[in-house]
C-alpha positions as CSV (number, residue, x, y, z in Angstrom):
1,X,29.5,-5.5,-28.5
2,X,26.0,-4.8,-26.8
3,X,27.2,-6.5,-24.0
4,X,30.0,-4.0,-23.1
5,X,29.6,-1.3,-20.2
6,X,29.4,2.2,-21.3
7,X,29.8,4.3,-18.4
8,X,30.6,3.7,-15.0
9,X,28.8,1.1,-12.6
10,X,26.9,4.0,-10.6
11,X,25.5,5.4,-14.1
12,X,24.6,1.9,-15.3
13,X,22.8,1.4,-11.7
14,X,20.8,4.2,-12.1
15,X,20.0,3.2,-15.7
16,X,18.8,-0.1,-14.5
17,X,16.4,1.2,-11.5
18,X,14.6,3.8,-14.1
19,X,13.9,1.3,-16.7
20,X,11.8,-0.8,-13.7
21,X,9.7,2.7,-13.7
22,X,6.5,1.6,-15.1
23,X,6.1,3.8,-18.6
24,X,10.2,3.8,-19.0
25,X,11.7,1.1,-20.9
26,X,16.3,0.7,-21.0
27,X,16.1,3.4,-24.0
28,X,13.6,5.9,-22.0
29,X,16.0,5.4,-18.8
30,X,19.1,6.4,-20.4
31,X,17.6,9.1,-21.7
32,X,16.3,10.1,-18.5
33,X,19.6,9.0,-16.7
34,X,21.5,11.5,-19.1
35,X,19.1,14.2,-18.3
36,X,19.4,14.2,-14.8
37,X,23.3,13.9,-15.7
38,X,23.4,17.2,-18.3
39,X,21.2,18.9,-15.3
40,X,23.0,17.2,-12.2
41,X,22.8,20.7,-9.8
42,X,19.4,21.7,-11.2
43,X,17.5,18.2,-11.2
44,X,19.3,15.2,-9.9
45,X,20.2,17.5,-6.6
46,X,16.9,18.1,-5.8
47,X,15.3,14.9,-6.9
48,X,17.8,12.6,-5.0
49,X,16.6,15.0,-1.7
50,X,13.0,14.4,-2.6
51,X,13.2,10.6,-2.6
52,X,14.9,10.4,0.0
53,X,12.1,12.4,1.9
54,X,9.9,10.5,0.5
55,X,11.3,7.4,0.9
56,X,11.6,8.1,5.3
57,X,8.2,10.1,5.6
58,X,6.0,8.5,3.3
59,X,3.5,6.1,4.8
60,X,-0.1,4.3,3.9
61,X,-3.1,5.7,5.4
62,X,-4.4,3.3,7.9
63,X,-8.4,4.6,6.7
64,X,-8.3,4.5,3.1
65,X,-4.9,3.0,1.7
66,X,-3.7,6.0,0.2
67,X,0.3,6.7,-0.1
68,X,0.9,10.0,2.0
69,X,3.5,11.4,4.6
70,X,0.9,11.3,7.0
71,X,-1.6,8.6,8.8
72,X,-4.8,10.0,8.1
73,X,-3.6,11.2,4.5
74,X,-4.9,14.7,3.7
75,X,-7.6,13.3,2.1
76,X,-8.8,11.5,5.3
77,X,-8.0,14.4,7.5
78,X,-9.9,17.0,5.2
79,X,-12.4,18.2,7.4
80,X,-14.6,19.4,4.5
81,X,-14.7,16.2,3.1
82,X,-18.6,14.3,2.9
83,X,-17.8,11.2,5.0
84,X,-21.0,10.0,3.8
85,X,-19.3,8.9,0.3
86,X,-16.8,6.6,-0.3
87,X,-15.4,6.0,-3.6
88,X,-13.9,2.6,-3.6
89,X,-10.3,2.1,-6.3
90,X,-8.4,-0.6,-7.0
91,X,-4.9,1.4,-6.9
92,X,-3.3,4.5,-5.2
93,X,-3.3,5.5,-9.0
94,X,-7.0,5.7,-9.1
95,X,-7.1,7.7,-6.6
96,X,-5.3,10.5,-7.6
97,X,-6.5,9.9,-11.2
98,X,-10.7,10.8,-9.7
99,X,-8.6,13.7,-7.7
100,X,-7.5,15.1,-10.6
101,X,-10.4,15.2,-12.3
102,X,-12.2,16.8,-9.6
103,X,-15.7,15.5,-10.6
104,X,-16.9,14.8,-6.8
105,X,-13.9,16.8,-5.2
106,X,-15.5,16.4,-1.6
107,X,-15.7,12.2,-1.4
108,X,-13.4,9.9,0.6
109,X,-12.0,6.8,-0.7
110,X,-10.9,3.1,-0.4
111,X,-8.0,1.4,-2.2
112,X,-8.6,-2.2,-2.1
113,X,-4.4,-2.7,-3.1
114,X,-5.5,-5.0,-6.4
115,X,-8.7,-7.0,-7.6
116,X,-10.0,-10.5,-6.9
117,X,-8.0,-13.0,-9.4
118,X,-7.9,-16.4,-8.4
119,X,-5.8,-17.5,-11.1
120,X,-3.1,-15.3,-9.7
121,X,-4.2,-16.5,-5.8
122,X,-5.5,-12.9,-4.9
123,X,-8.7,-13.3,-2.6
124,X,-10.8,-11.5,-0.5
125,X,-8.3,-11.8,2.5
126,X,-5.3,-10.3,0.3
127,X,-7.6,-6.8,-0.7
128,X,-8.6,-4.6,1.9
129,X,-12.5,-5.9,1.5
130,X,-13.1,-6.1,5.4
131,X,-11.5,-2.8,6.1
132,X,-14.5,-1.2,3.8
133,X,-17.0,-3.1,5.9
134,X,-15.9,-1.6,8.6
135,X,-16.1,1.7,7.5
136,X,-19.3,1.2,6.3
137,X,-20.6,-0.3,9.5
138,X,-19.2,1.9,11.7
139,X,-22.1,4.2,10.4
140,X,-22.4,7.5,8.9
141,X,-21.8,6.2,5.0
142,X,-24.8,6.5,2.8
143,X,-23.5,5.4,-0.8
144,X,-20.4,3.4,-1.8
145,X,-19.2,4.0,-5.4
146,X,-17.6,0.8,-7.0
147,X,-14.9,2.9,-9.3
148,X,-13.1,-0.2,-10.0
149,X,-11.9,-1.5,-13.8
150,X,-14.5,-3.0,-16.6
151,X,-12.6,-6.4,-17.0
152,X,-13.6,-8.9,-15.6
153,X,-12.0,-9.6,-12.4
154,X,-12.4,-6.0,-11.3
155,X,-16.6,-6.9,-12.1
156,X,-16.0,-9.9,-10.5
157,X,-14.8,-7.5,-7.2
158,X,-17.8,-5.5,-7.6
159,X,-20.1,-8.0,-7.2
160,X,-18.1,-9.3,-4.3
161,X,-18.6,-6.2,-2.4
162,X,-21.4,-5.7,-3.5
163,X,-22.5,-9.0,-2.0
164,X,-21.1,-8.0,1.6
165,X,-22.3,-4.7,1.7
166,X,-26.0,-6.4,1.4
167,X,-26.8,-6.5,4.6
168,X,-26.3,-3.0,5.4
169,X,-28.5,0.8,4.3
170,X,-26.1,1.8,1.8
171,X,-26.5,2.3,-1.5
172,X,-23.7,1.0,-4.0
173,X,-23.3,2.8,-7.6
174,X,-20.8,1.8,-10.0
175,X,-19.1,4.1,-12.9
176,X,-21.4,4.0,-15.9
177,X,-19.6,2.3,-19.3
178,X,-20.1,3.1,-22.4
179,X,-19.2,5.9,-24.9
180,X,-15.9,8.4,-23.5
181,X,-16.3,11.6,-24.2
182,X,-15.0,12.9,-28.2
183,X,-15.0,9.0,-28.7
184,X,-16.5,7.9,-32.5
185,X,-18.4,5.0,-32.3
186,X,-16.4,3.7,-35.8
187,X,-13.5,3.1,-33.2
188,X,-15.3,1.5,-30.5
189,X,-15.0,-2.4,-29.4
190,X,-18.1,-4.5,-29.1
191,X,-18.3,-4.6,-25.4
192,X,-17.9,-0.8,-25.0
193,X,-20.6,-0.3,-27.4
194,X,-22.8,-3.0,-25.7
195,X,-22.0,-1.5,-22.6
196,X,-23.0,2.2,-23.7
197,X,-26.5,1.1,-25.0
198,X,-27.4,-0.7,-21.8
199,X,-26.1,2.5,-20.0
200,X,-28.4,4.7,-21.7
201,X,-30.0,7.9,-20.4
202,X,-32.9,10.1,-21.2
203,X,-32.0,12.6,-23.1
């Protein structure tokens, strides 16, 4: 019985291509799928013109990596921007998550595209390592902020960069570890903790 088709083969298609949406499993989808159904003129109008926009404009930034419909992306292009800092992610989703935030909301960045993993065959020629040193030594770039993941292969990229950026006057800074903000120590893991104590900061 669970086998058997439920509505027609356009409705099951559209099922199928939102449960590969990261954060939407098959019960999410159809869910969503129905939404968009219920709402056809006022959602799934509009949203089928917006991916197909996005799907002929949208391009990656030949500077930094981001995903815009532009080459320089807005970010690139901002003229108020401090060229002087570059905040280096390991995803497009980074990026917009340290946008959102807004804690340095006048940096440029660098996504990388992923994190050296030799298990998976993912070296230095696969991320967009030589790209940054060539920002860097085309001049002009005092401090490169390493805003990439505490596991271990995105430590192991940090070091990586930090290695080739050796040779040059820049100064590189990671993300400090430790406690997040509202967090109860009760609830933290080992290596967070550990992390946080070697963090520490005059108070």
């Amino acid at each position: 019985m669970s086998g058997r088709r439920i509505a027609g083969p356009e409705i099951e298609k559209l099922i199928q291509l939102l449960a590969r949406v990261p954060g939407l499993g098959p019960r999410s989808a159809r869910r969503a799928a129905l939404q968009m159904i219920k709402k056809k003129d006022q959602l799934m109008g509009p949203l089928a013109e917006a991916l197909a926009l996005v799907h002929e404009r949208v391009v990656v930034c030949s500077t930094c990596g981001n995903a815009d419909t532009s080459d320089p992306c807005a970010i690139c292009s901002d003229p108020r921007r401090q060229t002087g800092t570059i905040i280096v992610v390991e995803e497009v989703a980074d990026l917009w998550a340290l946008e959102r935030a807004a804690a340095m909301p006048n940096v440029l960045y660098h996504v990388l595209g992923g994190v050296l993993s030799p298990l998976d065959g993912i070296g230095p020629d696969d991320l967009s390592i030589a790209a940054l040193v060539d920002r860097v030594e085309a001049g002009g770039v005092s401090e490169i902020i390493l805003a990439v993941n505490a596991t271990v292969e995105g430590q192991t990229t940090a070091h990586y960069i930090t290695d080739r950026l050796s040779g040059f006057e820049v100064t590189v800074t990671r993300l400090a570890h430790g406690v997040p903000v509202g967090g109860e120590l009760d609830y933290l893991d080992d290596g967070t903790l550990a992390a946080a104590l070697k963090s520490r900061t005059k108070f």
